[in-house]
N, C-alpha and C positions, 0 to 999 in steps of 0.2 A: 506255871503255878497260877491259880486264880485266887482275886485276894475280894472277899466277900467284905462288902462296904456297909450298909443295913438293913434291917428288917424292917418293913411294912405290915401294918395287919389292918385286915380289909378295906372297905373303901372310902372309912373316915379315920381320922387323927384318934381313935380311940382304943382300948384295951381288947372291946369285942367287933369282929370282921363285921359281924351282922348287927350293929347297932340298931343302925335306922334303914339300912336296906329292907326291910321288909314293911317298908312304911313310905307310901306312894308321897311326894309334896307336888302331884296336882289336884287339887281339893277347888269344885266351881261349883256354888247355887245356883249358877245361873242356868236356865231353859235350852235346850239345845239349840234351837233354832236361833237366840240372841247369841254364843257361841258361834255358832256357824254362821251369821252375816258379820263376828267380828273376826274370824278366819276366812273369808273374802278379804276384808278390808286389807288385813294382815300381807295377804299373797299377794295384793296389786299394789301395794306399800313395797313389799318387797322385788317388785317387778320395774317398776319406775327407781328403787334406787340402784338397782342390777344396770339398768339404761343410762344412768348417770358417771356409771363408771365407764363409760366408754369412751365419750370424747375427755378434752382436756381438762383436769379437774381444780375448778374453784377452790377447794378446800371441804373437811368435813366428807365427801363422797364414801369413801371408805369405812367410815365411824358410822353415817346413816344406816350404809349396806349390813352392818356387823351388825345393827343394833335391827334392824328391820327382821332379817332372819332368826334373830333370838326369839322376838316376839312372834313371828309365825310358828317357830317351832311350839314354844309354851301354847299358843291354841288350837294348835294339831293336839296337842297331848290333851287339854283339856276337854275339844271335845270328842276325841277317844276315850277318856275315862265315863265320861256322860250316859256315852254310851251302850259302856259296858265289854268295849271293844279293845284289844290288846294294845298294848304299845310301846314307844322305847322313852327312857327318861336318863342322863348323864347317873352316873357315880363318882364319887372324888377320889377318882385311880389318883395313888401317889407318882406316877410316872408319865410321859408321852412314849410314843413310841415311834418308830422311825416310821415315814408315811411312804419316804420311796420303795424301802426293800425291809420290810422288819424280820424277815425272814422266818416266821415262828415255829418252834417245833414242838408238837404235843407227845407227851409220855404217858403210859397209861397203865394201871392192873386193874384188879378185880378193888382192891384198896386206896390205892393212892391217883392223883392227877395233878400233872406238871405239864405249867407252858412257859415257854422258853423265848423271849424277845430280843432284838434291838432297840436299845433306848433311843431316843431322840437326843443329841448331844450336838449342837449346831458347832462348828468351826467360825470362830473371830477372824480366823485368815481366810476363807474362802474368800474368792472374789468372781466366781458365779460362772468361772471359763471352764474349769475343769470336772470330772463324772469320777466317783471313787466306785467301783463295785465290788460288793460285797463279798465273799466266797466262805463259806462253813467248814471247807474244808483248808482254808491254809494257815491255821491255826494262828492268827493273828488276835492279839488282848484287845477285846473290844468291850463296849458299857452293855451289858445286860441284863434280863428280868428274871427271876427266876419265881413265878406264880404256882403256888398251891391252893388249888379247891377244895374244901375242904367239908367233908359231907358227899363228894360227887356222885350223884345218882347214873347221870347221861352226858355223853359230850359228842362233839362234833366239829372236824375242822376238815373247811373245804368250802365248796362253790355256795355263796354267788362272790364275785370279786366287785372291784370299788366300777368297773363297767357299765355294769347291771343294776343295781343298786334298785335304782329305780322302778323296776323290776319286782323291791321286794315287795311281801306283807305287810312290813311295817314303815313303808315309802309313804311317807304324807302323816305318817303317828310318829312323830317324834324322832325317825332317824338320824342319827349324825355321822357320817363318816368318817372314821378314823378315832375314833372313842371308842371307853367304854360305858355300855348300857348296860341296863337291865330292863327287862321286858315284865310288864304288869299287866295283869289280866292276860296271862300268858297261856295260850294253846297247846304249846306243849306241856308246860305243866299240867293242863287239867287231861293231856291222853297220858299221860306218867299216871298219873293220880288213877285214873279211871281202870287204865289197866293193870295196875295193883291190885285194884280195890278185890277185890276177884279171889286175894291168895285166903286162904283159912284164919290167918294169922298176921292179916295189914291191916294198919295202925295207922290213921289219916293226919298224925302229928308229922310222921316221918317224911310224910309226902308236901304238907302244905308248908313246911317250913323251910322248903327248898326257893331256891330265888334262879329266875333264869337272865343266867349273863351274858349278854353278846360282844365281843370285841370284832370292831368293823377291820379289817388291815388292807393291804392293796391288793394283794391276788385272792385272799381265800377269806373268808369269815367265819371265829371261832363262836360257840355256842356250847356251854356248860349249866348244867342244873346243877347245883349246888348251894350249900347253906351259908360260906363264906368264901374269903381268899386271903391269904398270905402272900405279900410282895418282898423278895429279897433282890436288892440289887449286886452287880458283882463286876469285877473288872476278871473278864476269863473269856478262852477261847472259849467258840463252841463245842469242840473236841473234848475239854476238860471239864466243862461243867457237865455237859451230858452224861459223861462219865459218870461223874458224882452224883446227876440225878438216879442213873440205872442204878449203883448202889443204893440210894434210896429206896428207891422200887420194892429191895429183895428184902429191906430191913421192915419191923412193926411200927404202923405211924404211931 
C-alpha cells in the first residue's frame, strides 16, 4: 500500500503553480559588453577558487567555490537575457531528487502528464562504505514524487545525460545540474508557437502562456511545455504508484 504524504502546487509556496514562473527575476540595465567583462571576471573568480580546492584547505575554500559559481551563473543568465538569447534560471521545486539514480518515469495521454521520481532522502547512518541500488521492480516503499504538468502541450525525456551537459544549448545560460529550471526566451516555445500559429483557429494565449521546464537528472533529461505543476509526495513502490497513475490516465482531469 502507498500512503500519499502531501500535495505541492507549483514551484512556489502558493495557491497558483504559475505565480511568478512566467516572470523572469534576471532584469540588467546594464550594456552587454559591461556584463560580459563582468562574466569574465566571474569565470576566472570561479576558476581560482576551483584551484583552491585542491591542495590542503585553510578554511572558507568551499563557501568561496559555492558562492563564486552562484555569481557566474546569475551573469551567464544576465547576459543571455540582454541579449535576447534563451536560457535556464532555478524554480523553487518543493523537492530534490536523488542525483545517483532518480530513476524517472514519464506517463503520458493526449490529456494528462506524470513524472514519477526518487526523492532525495540522505541516511544519518550511511558511513560512505556501502552502494544501495535501486530496482523499480522489487517493489520496495521508497520516498517519491509524483509531478503533474498541468496545461502539457509537449514533453520529452531522454538524451543528453549529466555527461554531456556541456554539450548543451543552454551550457554557459544559466545551467545547473540536477535542478529544476525553466528556460526563458525559450526556442522551443517559439517553434510550438510558430507551428500552431498556422491552424484556422490558434489563439496566441494558449501558446505564450506555456513555460518550458527542464529537469536535469543523471542519465536522461526531462523537458515539458507546460503552464504549471503539481508535486505530490508519497511513501509507495513504484509498482503501486504507477499503477494509481495509469488509473489516472483513463480518468477526466
Amino acid at each position: 500500500m502507498s500512503r500519499p504524504r502531501r500535495e505541492q502546487t507549483g514551484n512556489l509556496p502558493t495557491a497558483h503553480a504559475d505565480a511568478n514562473v512566467s516572470r523572469s527575476s534576471t532584469q540588467s540595465g546594464e550594456p552587454v559588453p559591461a556584463l560580459e567583462a563582468r562574466l569574465k571576471a566571474a569565470d576566472e573568480r570561479l576558476s581560482r577558487a576551483a584551484k583552491a580546492l585542491e591542495p590542503k584547505h585553510k578554511g572558507g575554500e568551499l563557501e568561496e567555490y559555492v558562492a563564486a559559481r552562484a555569481a557566474l551563473l546569475s551573469l551567464e543568465r544576465a547576459v543571455a537575457s540582454a541579449k535576447g538569447d534563451e536560457y535556464a534560471e532555478p524554480v523553487k521545486f518543493p523537492v530534490r531528487w536523488c542525483t545517483g539514480a532518480p530513476l524517472p518515469h514519464l506517463l503520458a495521454n493526449d490529456d494528462r502528464t506524470f513524472l514519477i521520481f526518487l526523492v532525495d532522502r540522505p541516511d544519518p547512518n550511511w558511513d560512505g562504505t556501502t552502494l544501495t541500488v535501486k530496482n523499480p521492480a522489487d517493489g520496495r516503499l521508497e520516498s517519491l514524487a509524483l509531478v503533474e504538468f498541468v496545461g502539457c502541450a509537449s514533453v520529452k525525456l531522454g538524451s543528453p545525460n549529466d555527461e554531456v551537459l556541456h554539450g548543451h544549448p543552454l551550457h554557459k545560460k544559466g545551467l545547473e545540474g540536477y535542478t529544476a529550471q525553466v528556460v526563458r526566451n525559450s526556442r522551443w516555445l517559439a517553434e510550438l508557437d510558430r507551428i500552431n500559429s498556422v491552424h484556422p483557429q490558434y489563439n496566441p494565449d494558449r501558446w505564450r502562456k506555456l513555460n518550458h521546464f527542464i529537469f536535469w537528472f543523471h542519465d536522461t533529461t526531462f523537458e515539458c511545455a507546460a503552464e504549471s505543476y503539481k508535486v505530490e509526495l508519497c511513501d509507495a513502490s513504484f509498482a503501486d504508484l504507477l499503477a494509481r497513475v495509469s488509473q489516472r490516465l483513463s480518468e477526466l482531469g
